[in-house]
Residue, then its C-alpha position, 0 to 999 in steps of 0.5 A: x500500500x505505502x509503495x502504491x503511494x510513492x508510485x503515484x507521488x511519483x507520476x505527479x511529480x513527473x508530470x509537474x516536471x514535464x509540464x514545466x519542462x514543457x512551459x520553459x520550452x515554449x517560453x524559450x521558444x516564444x523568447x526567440x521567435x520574440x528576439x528574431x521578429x525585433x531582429x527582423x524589424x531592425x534588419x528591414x528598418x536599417x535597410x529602409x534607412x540605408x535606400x532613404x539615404x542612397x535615394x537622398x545621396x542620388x537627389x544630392x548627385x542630381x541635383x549637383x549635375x543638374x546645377x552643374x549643367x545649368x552652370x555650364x549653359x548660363x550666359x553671362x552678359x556683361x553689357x547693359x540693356x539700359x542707356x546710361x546717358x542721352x542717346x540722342x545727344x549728337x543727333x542731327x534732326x533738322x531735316x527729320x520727320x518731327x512726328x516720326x522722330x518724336x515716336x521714336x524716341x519716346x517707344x525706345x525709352x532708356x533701351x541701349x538701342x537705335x530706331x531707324x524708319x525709312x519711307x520706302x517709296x523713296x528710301x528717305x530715312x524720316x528718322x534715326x535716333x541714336x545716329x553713333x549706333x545706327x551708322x556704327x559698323x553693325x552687328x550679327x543679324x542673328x535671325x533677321x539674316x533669314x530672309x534674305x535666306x527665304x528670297x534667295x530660295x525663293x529665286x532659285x526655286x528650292x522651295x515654294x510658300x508650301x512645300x515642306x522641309x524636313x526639320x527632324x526625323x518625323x517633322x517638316x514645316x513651311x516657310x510660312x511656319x518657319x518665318x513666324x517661329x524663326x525655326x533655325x533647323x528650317x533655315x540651316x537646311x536652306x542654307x545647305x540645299x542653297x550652298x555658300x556661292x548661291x546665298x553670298x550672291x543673293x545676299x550681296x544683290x540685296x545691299x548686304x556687304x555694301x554702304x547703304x547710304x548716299x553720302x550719309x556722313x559716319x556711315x560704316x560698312x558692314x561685312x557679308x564673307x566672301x568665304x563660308x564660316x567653317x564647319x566646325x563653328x555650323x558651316x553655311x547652316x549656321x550663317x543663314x538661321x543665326x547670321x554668323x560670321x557677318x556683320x549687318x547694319x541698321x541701315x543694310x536691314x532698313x534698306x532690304x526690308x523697304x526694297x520688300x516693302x515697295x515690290x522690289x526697288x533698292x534706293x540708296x538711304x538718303x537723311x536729309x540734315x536740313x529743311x533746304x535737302x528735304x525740299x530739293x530731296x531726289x530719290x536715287x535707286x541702287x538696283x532694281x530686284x526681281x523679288x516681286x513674285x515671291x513677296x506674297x510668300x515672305x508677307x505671309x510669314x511676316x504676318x504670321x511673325x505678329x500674330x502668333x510667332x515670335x514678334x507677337x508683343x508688337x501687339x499689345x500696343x498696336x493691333x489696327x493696322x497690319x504690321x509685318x516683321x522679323x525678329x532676331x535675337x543672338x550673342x557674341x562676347x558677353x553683348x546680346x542683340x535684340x533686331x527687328x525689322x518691320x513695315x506698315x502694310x498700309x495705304x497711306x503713311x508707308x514706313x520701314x522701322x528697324x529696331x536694333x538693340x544691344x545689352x544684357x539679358x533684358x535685350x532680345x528680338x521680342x523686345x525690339x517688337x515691343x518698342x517697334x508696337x510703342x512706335x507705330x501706336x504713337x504714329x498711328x495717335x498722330x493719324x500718321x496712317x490715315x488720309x491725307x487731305x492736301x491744304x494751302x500753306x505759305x503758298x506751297x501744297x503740303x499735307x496734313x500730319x506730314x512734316x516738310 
């Protein structure tokens, strides 16, 4: 009977041993199930850490070649856009439109330019503002260049208003479109379907490379190559979308947009330095240029160039009557220019505007359109544009609004 006992205590004994044998495994157990899920958490949050720190590492690289890059393409300007001093001090006006004159003056403001216009039915300059500017040896014609580049491929039949030019692998445009956006890829391709001898002829034809002017006192000559600019720096591509290696006066411009204006008569540039010359004035025609088939093609993409292209800011100060232009902006040596070059697609008040600018990063070819819209609104307030009714005055026939 008393083994019988022990046997059981015994049993009880062991099983209480088991079961705490048992417990302390699971609670081994569960201790490093425990352990390895904190491992796991730490493992995967370092690991978050470390692709939250290359990620920021990979934004710091890009960010630092994305200013590197930038920094490697800013231009730095060193010229100003802005007149420091009279720009008209110098000028001699006697012999100017006053009206014109005036407008001139007050669409330049302070902009470190010139403001030429030019009645293009007989190539008298009615006013030059900033006369050192305007008659110095010139500048890169940056975009203005192409339309010389559009005549000349217009006379030599490379292309018609409509026919389309491949820009890209899956692009073309027409030189309607080419014109109002200033496209380069359009002009370059011209420029090597034309090849050099062919685009120097025409140029040179249109008054380019020659003193614009009849005997205009200080009048410099600008420069058209008589080789083609090196292909290493663009070739005869480059020189007919940006104007490269040539050199084009205000007065050049103003003389080849007028012959355009009129339907193809180059006149020599006439600016009459007083009353007596603007009475015995005499018109003297250069040459005469067979473009006159082809200016409706150049007129539509001149317009287009004020409506919707590039010389649109014209319009947000005159819209009333048709104006047709080309702008054109480049840099060279720390100076950017802004052109344009424009007429007065009118029935009365004819007239050439050529705006040429020179400074710093405020100075582009937009710009010059907006001075260019400043000026024709003065006109236009002036009733430069409207009909002229002929009255009698100190004995002579003169007209209403025009000045003798």
């Amino acid at each position: 009977m008393k083994s019988q006992t022990y046997r059981c205590l015994a049993v009880v004994i062991i099983s209480f041993v088991s079961a705490g044998t048992a417990l302390a495994a699971k609670i081994s157990t569960s201790g490093s199930t425990t352990t390895k899920r904190t491992a796991r958490k730490v493992h995967e949050s370092s690991r978050t850490q470390a692709k939250i720190s290359r990620l920021r590492h990979s934004r710091r690289v890009s960010y630092s070649r994305r200013s590197r890059r930038h920094h490697r393409y800013y231009e730095r300007f060193t010229a100003n856009s802005f007149a420091t001093n009279d720009l008209t001090s110098g000028d001699i006006a006697a012999g100017e439109d006053p009206i014109v004159r005036q407008a001139a003056i007050d669409a330049l403001g302070n902009m470190n330019g010139t403001v030429v216009a030019i009645d293009p039915t007989d190539g008298r300059i009615l006013a030059m503002v900033n006369q050192k500017l305007a008659l110095s040896e010139g500048a890169t014609p940056c975009s203005t260049i192409k339309l010389s580049v559009g005549l000349a491929a217009l006379s030599e039949g490379v292309i018609t208003r409509n026919t389309p030019v491949k820009i890209g692998p899956h692009a073309y445009m027409t030189l309607t479109e080419a014109l109002a956006k200033s496209n380069n890829l359009y002009f370059e391709a011209l420029g090597r379907k034309l090849g050099f001898e062919r685009i120097h002829r025409y140029a040179t034809q249109f008054g380019l490379g020659e003193l614009a002017g009849y005997n205009i006192e200080g009048e410099h000559l600008g420069v058209y190559p008589d080789e083609e600019l090196d292909a290493k720096l663009g070739g005869v591509g480059r020189m007919c979308s940006f104007g490269d290696g040539i050199s084009m006066t205000p007065l050049q411009l103003g003389a080849m947009v007028a012959a355009m204006a009129n339907g193809g008569t180059l006149y020599y540039l006439q600016h009459p330095t007083t009353p007596e010359e603007v009475l015995n004035f005499q018109p003297k025609v250069k040459r005469t240029l067979e473009i006159a088939n082809y200016l409706p093609e150049m007129s539509d993409g001149m317009a287009a160039a004020v409506q919707y292209g590039t010389a649109r800011p014209l319009r947000v100060n005159f819209s009333e009557e048709q104006i047709l232009g080309k702008t054109g902006t480049c840099s060279n040596s720390g100076t950017r220019y802004g052109w344009f070059a424009s007429y007065a697609n009118t029935s009365y008040g004819r007239i050439v505007t050529v705006v040429f600018l020179e400074g710093g990063r405020s100075t582009y070819g937009p710009k010059a359109a907006e001075i260019a819209g400043r000026m024709y609104r003065g006109l236009y307030d002036h009733s430069f544009f409207a009909v002229k009714n002929p009255v009698e005055k100190t004995g002579e026939t003169t007209a209403v609004g025009v000045s003798q």
